[in-house]
Structure formats: C-alpha cells, structure tokens
C-alpha positions as CSV (number, residue, x, y, z in Angstrom):
1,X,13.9,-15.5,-3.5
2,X,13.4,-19.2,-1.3
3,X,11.4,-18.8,1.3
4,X,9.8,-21.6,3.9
5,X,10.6,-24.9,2.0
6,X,12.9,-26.2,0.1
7,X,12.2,-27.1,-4.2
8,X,11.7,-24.6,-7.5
9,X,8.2,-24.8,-8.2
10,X,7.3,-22.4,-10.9
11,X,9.1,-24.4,-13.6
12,X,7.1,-27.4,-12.7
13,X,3.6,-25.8,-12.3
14,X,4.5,-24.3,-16.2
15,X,5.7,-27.6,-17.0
16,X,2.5,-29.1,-16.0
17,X,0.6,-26.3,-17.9
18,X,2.5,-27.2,-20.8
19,X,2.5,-31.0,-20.8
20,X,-1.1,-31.1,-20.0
21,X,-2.1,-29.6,-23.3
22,X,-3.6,-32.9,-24.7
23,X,-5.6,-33.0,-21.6
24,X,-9.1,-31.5,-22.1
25,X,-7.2,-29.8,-25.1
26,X,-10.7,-28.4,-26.2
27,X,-11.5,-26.6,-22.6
28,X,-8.0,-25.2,-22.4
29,X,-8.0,-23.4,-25.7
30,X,-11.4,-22.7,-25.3
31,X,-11.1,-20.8,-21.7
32,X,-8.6,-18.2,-23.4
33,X,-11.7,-16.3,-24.3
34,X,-12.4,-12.7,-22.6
35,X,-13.6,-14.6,-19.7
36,X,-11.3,-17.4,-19.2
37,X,-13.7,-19.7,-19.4
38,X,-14.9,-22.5,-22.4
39,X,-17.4,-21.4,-25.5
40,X,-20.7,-21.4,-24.8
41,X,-21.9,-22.6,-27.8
42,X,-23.8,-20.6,-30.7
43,X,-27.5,-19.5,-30.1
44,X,-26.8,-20.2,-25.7
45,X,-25.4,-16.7,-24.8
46,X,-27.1,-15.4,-22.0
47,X,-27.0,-12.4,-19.7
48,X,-28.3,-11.5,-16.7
49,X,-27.4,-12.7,-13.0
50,X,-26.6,-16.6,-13.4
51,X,-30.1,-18.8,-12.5
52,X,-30.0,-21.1,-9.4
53,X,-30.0,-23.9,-11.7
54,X,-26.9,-22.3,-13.7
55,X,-25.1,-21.8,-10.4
56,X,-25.2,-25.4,-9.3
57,X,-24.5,-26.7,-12.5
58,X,-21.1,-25.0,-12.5
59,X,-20.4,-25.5,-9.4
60,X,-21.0,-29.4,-9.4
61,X,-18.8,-29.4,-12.9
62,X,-16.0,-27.3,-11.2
63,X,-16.0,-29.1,-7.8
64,X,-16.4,-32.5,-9.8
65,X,-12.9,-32.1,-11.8
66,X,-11.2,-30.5,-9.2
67,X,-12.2,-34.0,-6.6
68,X,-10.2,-36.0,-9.8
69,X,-7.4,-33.6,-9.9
70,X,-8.1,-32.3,-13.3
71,X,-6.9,-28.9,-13.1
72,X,-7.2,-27.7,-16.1
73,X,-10.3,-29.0,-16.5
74,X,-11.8,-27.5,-13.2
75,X,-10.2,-24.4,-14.8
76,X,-12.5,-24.2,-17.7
77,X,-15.4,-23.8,-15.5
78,X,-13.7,-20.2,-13.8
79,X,-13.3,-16.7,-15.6
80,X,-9.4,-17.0,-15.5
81,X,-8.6,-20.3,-16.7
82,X,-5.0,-19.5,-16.8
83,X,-4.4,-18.5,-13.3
84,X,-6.8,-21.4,-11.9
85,X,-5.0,-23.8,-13.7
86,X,-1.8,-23.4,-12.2
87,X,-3.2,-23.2,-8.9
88,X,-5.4,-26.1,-9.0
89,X,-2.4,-28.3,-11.2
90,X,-0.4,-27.0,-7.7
91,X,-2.7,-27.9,-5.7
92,X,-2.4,-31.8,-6.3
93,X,1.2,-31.8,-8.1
94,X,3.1,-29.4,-5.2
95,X,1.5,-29.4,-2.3
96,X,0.6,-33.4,-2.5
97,X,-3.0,-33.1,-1.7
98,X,-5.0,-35.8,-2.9
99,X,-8.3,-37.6,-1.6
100,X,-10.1,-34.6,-2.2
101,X,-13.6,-34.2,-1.3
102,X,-16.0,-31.2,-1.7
103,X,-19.4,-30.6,0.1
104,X,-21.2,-27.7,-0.8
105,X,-23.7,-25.6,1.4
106,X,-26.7,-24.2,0.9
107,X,-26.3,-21.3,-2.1
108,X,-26.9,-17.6,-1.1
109,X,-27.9,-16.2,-4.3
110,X,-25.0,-17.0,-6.6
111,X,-22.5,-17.4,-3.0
112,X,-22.0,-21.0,-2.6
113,X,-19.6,-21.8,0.8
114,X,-18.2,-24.9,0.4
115,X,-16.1,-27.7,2.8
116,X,-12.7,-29.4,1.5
117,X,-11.6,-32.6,3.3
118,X,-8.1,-34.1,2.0
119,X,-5.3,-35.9,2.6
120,X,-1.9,-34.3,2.4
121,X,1.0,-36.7,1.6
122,X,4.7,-36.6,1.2
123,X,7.6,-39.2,1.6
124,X,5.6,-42.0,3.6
125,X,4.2,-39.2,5.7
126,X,0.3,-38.1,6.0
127,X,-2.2,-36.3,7.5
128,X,-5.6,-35.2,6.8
129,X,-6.4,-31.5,5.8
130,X,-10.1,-29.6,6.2
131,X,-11.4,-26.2,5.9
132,X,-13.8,-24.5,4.4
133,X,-14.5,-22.0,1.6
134,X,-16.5,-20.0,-1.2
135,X,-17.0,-19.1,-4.7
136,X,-19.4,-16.9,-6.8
137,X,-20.7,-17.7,-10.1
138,X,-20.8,-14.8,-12.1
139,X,-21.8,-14.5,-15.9
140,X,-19.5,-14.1,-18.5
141,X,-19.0,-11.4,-20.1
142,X,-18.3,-12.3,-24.4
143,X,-19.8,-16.0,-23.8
144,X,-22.5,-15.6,-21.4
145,X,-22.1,-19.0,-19.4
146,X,-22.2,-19.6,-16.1
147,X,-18.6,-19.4,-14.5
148,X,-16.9,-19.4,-11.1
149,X,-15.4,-16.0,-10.1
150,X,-11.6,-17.0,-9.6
151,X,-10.2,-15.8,-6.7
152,X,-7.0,-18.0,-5.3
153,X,-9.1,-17.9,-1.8
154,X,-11.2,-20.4,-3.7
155,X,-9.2,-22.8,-3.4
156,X,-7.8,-22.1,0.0
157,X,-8.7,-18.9,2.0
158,X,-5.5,-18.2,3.3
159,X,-4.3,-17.6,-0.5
160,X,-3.9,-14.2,-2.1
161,X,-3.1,-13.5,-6.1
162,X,0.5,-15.1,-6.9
163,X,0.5,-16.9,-4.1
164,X,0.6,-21.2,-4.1
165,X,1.0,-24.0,-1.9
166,X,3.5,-26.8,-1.6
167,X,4.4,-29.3,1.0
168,X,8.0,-30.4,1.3
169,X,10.4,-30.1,3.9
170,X,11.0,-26.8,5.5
171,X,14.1,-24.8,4.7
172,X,14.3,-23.4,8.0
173,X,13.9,-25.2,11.0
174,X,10.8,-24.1,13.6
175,X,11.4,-21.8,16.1
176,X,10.3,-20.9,20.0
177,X,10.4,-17.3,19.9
178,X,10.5,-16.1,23.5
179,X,10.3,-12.6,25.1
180,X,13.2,-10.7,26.8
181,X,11.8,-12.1,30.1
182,X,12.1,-15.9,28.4
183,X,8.7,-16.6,28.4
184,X,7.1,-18.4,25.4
185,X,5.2,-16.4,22.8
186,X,2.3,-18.5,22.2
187,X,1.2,-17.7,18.8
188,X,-2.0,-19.0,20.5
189,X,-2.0,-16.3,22.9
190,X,-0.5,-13.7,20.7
191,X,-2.0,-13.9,17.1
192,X,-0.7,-10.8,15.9
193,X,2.6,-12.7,16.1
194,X,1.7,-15.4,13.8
195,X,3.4,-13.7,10.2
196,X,6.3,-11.9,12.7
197,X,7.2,-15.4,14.0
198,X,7.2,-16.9,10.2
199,X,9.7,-13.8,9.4
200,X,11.8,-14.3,12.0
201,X,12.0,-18.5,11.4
202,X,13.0,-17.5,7.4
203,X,15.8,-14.9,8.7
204,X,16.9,-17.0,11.4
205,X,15.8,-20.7,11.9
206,X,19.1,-21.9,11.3
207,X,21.0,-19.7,13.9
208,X,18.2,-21.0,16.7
209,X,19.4,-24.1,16.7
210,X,16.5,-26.4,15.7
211,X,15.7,-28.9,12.8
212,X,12.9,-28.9,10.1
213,X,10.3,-30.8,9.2
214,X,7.8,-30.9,6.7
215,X,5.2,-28.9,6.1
216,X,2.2,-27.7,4.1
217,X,2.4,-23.9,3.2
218,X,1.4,-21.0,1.3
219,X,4.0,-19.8,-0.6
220,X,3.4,-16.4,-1.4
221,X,3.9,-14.1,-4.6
222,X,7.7,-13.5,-5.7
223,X,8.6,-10.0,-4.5
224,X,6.1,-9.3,-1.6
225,X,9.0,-10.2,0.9
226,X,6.7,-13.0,2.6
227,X,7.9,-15.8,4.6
228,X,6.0,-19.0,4.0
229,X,2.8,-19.0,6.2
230,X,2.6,-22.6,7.4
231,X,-1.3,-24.3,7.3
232,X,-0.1,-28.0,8.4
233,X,2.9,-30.1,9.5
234,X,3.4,-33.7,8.5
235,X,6.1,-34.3,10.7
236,X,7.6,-32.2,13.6
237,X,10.9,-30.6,13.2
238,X,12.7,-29.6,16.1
239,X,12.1,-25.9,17.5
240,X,15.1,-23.8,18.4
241,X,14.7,-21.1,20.8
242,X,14.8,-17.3,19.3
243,X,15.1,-14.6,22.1
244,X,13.4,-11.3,21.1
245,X,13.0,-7.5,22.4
246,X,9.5,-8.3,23.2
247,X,7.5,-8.4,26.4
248,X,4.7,-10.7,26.8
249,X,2.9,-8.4,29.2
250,X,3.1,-5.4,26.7
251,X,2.2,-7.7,24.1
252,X,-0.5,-9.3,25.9
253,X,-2.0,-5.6,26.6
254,X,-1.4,-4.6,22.6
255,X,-3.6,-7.7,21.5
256,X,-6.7,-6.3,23.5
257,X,-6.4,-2.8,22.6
258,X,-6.2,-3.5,18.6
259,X,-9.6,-6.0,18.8
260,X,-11.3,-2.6,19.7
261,X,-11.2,-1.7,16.2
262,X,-11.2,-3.3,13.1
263,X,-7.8,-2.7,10.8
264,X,-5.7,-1.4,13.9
265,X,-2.4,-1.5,14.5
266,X,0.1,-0.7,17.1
267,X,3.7,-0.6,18.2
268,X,5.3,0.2,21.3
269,X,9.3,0.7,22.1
270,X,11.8,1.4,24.7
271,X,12.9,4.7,24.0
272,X,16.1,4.3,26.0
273,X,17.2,1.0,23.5
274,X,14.6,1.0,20.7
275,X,14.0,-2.1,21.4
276,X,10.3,-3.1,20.2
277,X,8.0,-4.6,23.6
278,X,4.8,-4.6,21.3
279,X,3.6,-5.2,17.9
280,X,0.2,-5.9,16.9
281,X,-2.5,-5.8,14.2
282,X,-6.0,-6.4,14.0
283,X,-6.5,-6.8,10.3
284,X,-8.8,-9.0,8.1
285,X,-6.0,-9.8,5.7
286,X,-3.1,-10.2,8.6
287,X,-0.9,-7.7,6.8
288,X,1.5,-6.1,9.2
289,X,1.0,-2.9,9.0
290,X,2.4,-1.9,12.2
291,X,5.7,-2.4,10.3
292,X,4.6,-2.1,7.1
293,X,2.2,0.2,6.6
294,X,2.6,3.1,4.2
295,X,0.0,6.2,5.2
296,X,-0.2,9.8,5.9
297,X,0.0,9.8,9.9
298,X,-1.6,13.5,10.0
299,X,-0.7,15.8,12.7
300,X,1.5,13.4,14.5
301,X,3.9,14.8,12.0
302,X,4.3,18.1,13.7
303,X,6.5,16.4,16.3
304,X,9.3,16.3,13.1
305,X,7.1,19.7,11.7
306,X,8.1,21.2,15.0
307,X,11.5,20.5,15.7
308,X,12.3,21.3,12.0
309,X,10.9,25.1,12.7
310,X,13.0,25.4,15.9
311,X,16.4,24.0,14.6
312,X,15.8,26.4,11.7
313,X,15.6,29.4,13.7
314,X,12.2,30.2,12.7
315,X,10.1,29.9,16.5
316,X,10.6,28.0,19.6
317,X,8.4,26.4,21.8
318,X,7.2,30.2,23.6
319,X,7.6,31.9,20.6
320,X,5.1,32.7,17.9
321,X,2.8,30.5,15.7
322,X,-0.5,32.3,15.4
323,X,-3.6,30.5,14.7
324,X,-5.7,31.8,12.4
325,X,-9.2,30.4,10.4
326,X,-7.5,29.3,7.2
327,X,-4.1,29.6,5.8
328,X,-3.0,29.8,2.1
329,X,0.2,28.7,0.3
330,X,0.7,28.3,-2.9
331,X,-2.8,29.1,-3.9
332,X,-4.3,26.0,-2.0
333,X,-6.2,26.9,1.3
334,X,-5.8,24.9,4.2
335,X,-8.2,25.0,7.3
336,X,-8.5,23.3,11.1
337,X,-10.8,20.8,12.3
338,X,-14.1,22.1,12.9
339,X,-14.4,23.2,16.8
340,X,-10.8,24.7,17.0
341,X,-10.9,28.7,17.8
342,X,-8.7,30.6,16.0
343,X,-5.9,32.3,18.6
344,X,-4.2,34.8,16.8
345,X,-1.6,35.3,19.5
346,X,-1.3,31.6,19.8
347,X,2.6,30.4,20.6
348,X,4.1,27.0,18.9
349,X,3.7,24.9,21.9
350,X,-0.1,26.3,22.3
351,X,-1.0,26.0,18.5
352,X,1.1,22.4,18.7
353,X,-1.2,21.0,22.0
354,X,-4.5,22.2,20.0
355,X,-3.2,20.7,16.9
356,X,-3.7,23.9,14.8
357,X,-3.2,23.0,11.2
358,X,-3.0,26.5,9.7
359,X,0.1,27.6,12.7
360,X,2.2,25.2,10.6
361,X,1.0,26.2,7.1
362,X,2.3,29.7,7.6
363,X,5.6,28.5,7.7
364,X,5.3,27.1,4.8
365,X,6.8,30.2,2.7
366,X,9.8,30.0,5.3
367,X,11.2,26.9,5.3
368,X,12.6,25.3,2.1
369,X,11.2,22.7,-0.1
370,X,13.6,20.1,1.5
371,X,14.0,21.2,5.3
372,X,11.4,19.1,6.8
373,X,13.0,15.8,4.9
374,X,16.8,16.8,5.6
375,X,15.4,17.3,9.6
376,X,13.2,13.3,9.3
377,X,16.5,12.4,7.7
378,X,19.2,13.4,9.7
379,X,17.6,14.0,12.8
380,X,15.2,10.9,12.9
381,X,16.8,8.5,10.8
382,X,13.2,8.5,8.6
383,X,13.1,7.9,5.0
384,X,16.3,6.5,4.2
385,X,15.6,2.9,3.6
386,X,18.4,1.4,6.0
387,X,16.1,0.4,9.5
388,X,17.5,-3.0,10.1
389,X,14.7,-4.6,13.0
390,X,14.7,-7.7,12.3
391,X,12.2,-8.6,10.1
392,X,11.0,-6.2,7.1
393,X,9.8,-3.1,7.7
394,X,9.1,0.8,5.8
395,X,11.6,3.0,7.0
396,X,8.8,6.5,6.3
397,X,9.1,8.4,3.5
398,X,9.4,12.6,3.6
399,X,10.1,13.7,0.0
400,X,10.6,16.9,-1.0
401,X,8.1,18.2,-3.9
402,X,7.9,21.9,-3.0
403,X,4.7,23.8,-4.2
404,X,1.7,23.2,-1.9
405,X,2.7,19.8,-0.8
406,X,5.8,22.0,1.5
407,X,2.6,22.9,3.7
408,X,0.6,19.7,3.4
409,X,4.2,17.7,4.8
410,X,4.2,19.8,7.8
411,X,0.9,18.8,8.7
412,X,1.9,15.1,7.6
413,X,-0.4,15.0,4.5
414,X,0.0,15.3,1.1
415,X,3.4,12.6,0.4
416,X,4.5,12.0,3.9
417,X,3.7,8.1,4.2
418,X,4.4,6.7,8.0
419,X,3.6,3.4,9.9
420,X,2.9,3.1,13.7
421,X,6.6,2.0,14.1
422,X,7.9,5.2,12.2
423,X,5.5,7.4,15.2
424,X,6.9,5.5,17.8
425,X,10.3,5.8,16.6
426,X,9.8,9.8,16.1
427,X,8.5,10.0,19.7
428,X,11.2,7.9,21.2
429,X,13.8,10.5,19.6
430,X,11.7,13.8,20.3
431,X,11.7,12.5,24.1
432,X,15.2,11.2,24.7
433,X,17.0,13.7,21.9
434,X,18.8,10.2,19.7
435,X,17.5,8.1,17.3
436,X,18.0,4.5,18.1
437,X,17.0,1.9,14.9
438,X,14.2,-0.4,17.1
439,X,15.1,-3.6,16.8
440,X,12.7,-6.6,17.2
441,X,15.4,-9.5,18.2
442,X,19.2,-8.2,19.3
443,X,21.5,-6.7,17.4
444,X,24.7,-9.2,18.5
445,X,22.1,-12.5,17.2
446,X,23.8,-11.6,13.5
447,X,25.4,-8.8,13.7
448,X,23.8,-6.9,11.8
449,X,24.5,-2.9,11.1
450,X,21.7,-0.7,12.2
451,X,20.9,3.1,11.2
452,X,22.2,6.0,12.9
453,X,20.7,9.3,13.0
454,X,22.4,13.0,14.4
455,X,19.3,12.6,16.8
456,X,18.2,16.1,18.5
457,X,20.0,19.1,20.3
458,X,19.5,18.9,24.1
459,X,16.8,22.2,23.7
460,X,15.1,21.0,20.6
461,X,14.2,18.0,22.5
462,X,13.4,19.6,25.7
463,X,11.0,21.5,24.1
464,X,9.4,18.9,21.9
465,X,9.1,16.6,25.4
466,X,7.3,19.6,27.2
467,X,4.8,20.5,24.3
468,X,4.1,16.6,24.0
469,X,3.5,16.6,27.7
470,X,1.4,20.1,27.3
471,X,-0.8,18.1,24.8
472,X,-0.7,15.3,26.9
473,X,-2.0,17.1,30.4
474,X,-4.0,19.8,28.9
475,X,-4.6,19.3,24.9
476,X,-6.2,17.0,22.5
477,X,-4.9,14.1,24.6
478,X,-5.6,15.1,27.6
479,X,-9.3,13.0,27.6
480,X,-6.6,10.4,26.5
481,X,-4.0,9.8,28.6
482,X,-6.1,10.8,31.6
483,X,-4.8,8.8,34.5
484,X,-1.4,7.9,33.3
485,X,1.2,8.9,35.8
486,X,4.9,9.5,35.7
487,X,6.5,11.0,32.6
488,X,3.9,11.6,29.7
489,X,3.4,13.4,26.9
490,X,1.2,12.8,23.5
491,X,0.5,13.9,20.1
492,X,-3.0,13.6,18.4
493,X,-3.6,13.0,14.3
494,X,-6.0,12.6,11.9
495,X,-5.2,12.1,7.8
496,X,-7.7,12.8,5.2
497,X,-8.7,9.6,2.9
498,X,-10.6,10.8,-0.3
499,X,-13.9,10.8,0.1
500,X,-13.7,8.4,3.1
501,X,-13.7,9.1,7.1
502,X,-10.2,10.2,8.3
503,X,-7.5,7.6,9.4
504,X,-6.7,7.5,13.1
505,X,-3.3,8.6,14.4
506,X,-2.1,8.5,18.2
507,X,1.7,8.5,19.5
508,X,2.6,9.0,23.2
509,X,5.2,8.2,25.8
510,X,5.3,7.4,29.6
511,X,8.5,7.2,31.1
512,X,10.7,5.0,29.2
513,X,8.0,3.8,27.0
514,X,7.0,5.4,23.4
515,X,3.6,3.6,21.2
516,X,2.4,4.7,18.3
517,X,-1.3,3.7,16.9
518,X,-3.2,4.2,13.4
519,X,-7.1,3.0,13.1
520,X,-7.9,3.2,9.2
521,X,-11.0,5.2,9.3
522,X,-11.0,5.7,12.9
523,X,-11.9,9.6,13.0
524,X,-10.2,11.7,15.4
525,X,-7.0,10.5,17.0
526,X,-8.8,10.7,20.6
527,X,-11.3,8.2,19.1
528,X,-9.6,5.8,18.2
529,X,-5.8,5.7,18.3
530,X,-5.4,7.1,21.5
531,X,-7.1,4.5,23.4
532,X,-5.0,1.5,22.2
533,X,-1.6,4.0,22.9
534,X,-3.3,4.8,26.4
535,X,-3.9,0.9,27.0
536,X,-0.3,-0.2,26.2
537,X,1.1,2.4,28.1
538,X,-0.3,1.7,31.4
539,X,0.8,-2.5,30.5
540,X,4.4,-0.5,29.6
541,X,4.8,1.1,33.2
C-alpha cells in the first residue's frame, strides 16, 4: 500500500544493504551473531551490566559512523545489526538527511539522551531538522561487548518497528480540515486530531482540492493501515479545505477530559445522524484507540446483553432477573463487584442500574450460543467488518464460542472486544431504536456505502432508554452524570485485565448526544470513564 509520499523504497533500502557488502564487510558479517552486533574478540567476553567507560565507548563509535553516514557501520555497534542497518542506510539515502551532528548528555547509568541537528535536502530545497533522543547500552548476550539496544526510536522517536523515513514529495496534497460549523481544526489546538487529520489527507487530499509539497515523514510498517505522519515540510503545498462531522466545541471539551487520565480515549456522536462531534485520545504512543481499540468494554455490554434477553422473550424491563451472590454456568462461577447486595427479587431494569453481573449469568443456560452476536449483528450493525467512517476503524467483535464464554459475553468479557466508538454507537441505537454507521466526514464527499443494521423494535428501545436513564438518575451513574439535565441516561463498566487493575468503561446520552469512554486501568467506570463522558456531554448540549 502507498501512503503519504510518492517513491518504492524497500527495493532501494535492500539494494543499499546489498551493494554495501564491501563496505565494513568484516562488521556486517560479523554483527549476524546472536546479538547483532561484531565479535568481541577471543579471551574479551564479559558479562555483567556494561561499565561507564564501556558505555561511552559505544556510544562515541555508534554516534561517530552514524555523523559520516556509515550505516552499516553504526549498525555493528547495536544488537540488531540487520534492522539498524536499513534504518540508518534510510536515514541518509531516503529521507536525504545529511549534516548530521550528535551531542550526547550526561549518561544515567547505561541511558544516554542524546541531540540530533541535521539538514534535510531534496531537489534544491532545504531546511534544518533537530530533536532529541536516547539509547541504552546493554551487554551482549554470546559475545559479551558493549552494544546499543536497537530500538527504531533511536534514531528518531516518533519511529516504531517497520517503520522508516523518506522525504520526497507528498502524494496527497495538505488539507484544512474544518468542523461542521467551518471553523479550523487546529492540530495545535486539537492534538488528538494530529493522526485523524493524516488519515483523512491519504483518503482524501486529492478531492479537497489542494496541491503537495514535500515533505519529511515517517513511513510506517506495511499493513498497519497508517497514513504517513509528517515531522517537516521543505516546501508548502497548497491546503484544500476538508469539511468534517466534527464540532470544535465538543472537541475542544474531549481534549480536556482525556488529559485527566493517562491512555484515555473518547468519542462522542449525534445519535439522530451518527455523525461523530468528538474524538480524542490521550495516549503515550498516539494510537487511536477511540477508533481502534480492540477491548472487553465490561458491563456496558448489557445494553446489547439486555435488549438480546427482551427480543428473545426471555424478561423485559419489569420483569424478573434476580440477583443473587454468585452464579454458575458451565462449571465456572461468576460473582459481582464487592459492595453490591444480592436482591433476589431484583427485576432486569433494577439488576441492569446496579450493574449485577450474576442477573445476566443466569441467562446464560437460556439463550443460545449465538443470540447475543445475531442481536450486536443485526440489531447494532457490530461485528461485521463493513463501518465505513471515514478513516479506519474496528467495527466490535461478538463471536459465538458457547461454553462459559455465552455468560462471560453477556457481561461483555471473555471474547467480546469493543472501542469507545463501538459504545457510543450501541447507545446511540439503544436510545433512538436505528443503527446509523457514524461517519467522521459526509457520506456524499465520495459516496461511499455505509452499514445498515434492522436497528430496535419501538419497546425494546423504550425500555433500554428508560433503564439507561434509571442508571443514570438513580444507579451506578448517578454520582456521574449528576447535574446533566434534559434527556439522560448511562451505563457503567469495568473489564477484568489479568492480573492488572480493571479497564474503565462509561457510555451515556443527553438529548441528541451519545459518548462513550474507556481508561485502561482506570478502575470502576464512575472513576474514571464517567467523568470524561459527563464532561463532553454537558460541551454536547
């Protein structure tokens, strides 16, 4: 797949690899050791954590070739001369940069940060480049030298394994992405937009209306999907102007709520259009997981756990679900969160507003292996791979595995995987009764063909709206969504990691708003979750 700029690349980096061969022939075939690295001569094998003296050695060798652009060479001096080879023989051959010059900090035990300032140069055109970055000398492990840990962020930390960099000119022109009001989206002001906005420029930079120019960027791994993430341009192309769904104050409101908590992501829709207002992350490695994220989304499932019992005849929302301690099926034993008082006279919308885990279990031996995945399927439009937003995105998966994992799905563990757009999505249909794909920029800019779903009878969805609003008003979300006026309603989660605290899970709705928020490792949904869904929902109104 092309992505970002124009030119093959990975027939050039192998024909450098295989060119170079008489180049520092001895380090080359010596660094295809266990460690990737050159011989360390007989009688010098050492082990133990590398010396200070050891550590600045290597370093000054490994910064030393890579300053003359002798890749393979600066490769020697790593535990993966293979991979740092190509990356480094990239880094002067592709992406242009030469000039290089490397400053290293002080060492923190065998950490040493460092500073790269270059030039970057390409058809008459130039500019400088500067950032900064680390490496760790480690000991290897057959020869016992002293060798840089490779990691690509070595050589740039915006790089990831597969990924490399080359400057050319762009294949797709830049792009103004506004909001549905026409005001800019400032990647600036709107960070979480940053990877969104290089989706949308690969998908559609040519329809906008603008012309390239050239750039230095990251070119990431074949088959991740990635658009190119741009780190400098040499000469301005000309933006065209991309209308989306969003809505800068919605946005604007998402970006605060996520920097509450580290890896925390949220999404926010009309429920009357699907169209997305909000999308935002707040994630070390700038994934989008509000899209793309693939997790159990706990008991936010029992929106789709619900509606599946009622369509299927088995309770309604005043009809029974007791509550009791524990509940078994299939010889596993599943309880509730500590704190919750078994009710044995408890109905489905009073065991669904107290999130009892063990109401839903006992349905377990009463619906069939596949009823909650034909009801995510055909009533939600989950799980079957056709969402067409915009840019890329996880459509939810429900399988059907029968045996214990019947009970775990209805609780949304064991092989339900979700993201917060999934949630949002599945409380947009509970609340309005149809499933509309959300979209992220207009349907009519390519015309392209979106899901469809059955969507909800008119009294499985009233039902569903008035248990989320129970939960909402007088439930786990009540501490929540406190304050929130007009139409509301709300459903708590909480997924067990192994052997780690419990991810986050929140969805809600107020009036023709639905947003759905996961906090990996957040605890409780109240905790976490809930206040980002709170906070965009009051920016929604």
């Amino acid at each position: 797949m092309r992505k970002g700029v124009k030119g093959a690349i990975v027939g050039a980096v192998f024909a450098v690899m295989v060119g170079g061969a008489g180049y520092g022939t001895v380090n080359i075939v010596s660094a295809l050791d266990d460690d990737g690295g050159g011989s360390g001569g007989a009688g010098t094998e050492r082990t133990g954590p590398p010396s200070g003296d050891e550590v600045a050695e290597t370093t000054r060798a490994f910064f030393a070739a890579w300053e003359r652009a002798q890749g393979p060479t600066a490769a020697s001096y790593t535990n993966n001369a293979q991979a740092a080879g190509a990356l480094l023989t990239a880094f002067g051959e592709e992406a242009h940069i030469t000039g290089v010059r490397i400053t290293p900090g002080a060492a923190r035990g065998t950490t040493v940060p460092f500073s790269v300032k270059a030039t970057v140069s390409w058809d008459g055109r130039s500019k400088p480049l500067a950032y900064e970055s680390r490496l760790t000398v480690v000991r290897g492990v057959t020869t016992g030298r002293a060798l840089v840990d490779w990691e690509p962020s070595v050589v740039h930390p915006a790089l990831k394994e597969g990924d490399t960099l080359v400057t050319e000119e762009s294949a797709s022109p830049p792009i103004e992405a506004v909001d549905r009001d026409g005001r800019v989206l400032d990647e600036d002001a709107y960070p979480s937009l940053g990877p969104i906005v290089d989706e949308l420029r690969q998908r559609y930079g040519d329809q906008a209306g603008g012309t390239p120019g050239v750039e230095l960027v990251v070119r990431h791994a074949e088959g991740t999907g990635a658009a190119d993430t741009s780190l400098l341009t040499l000469a301005e192309g000309e933006a065209g102007r991309l209308r989306t769904t969003l809505s800068a104050t919605v946005q604007a409101a998402a970006e605060k709520a996520v920097k509450q908590y580290p890896e925390a992501s949220v999404v926010a829709l009309k429920q009357s259009t699907g169209e997305v207002l909000a999308v935002a992350n707040n994630r070390a490695d700038g994934w989008n997981a509000a899209f793309l994220g693939q997790a159990a989304p706990g008991s936010t499932m029992k929106i789709v756990s619900a509606a599946t019992l009622i369509d299927a005849g088995l309770t309604s929302m005043d009809g029974p679900a007791p509550c009791p301690p524990t509940a078994v099926s299939e010889s596993q034993t599943f309880g509730n969160l500590p704190g919750l008082e078994p009710d044995p006279n408890a109905t489905l919308s009073e065991s669904f507003a107290r999130s009892c885990n063990t109401a839903f279990v006992k349905f377990a031996d009463e619906v069939r292996a596949d009823s909650l995945t034909r009801e995510a399927e055909d009533r939600f439009g989950l799980g079957r791979d056709d969402w067409q937003v915009g840019v890329p995105s996880f459509d939810g998966s429900v399988p059907a595995p029968g045996g214990p994992d019947t009970a775990a799905g209805l609780i949304g563990q064991g092989q339900v995987q979700m993201s917060p757009l999934n949630m949002a999505s599945v409380t947009a249909t509970a609340t309005t009764g149809a499933f509309r794909q959300p979209v992220i920029v207009p349907q009519d800019l390519d015309g392209r063909e979106l899901a469809t779903a059955r969507g909800l009878d008119p009294s499985t969805a009233q039902q569903l709206r008035a248990m989320m609003n129970r939960t909402a008003t007088s439930g786990t979300a009540a501490r929540v969504m406190a304050g929130l006026g007009g139409s509301i309603g709300a459903k708590t989660g909480s997924a067990e990691v192994d052997g780690a605290k419990a991810n986050s899970w929140f969805t809600g709705y107020r009036d023709d708003v639905a947003a759905a928020a996961m906090v990996q490792q957040g605890g409780r949904g109240g905790d976490a979750a809930g206040p980002i869904v709170a906070s965009v929902l009051r920016a929604g109104g």
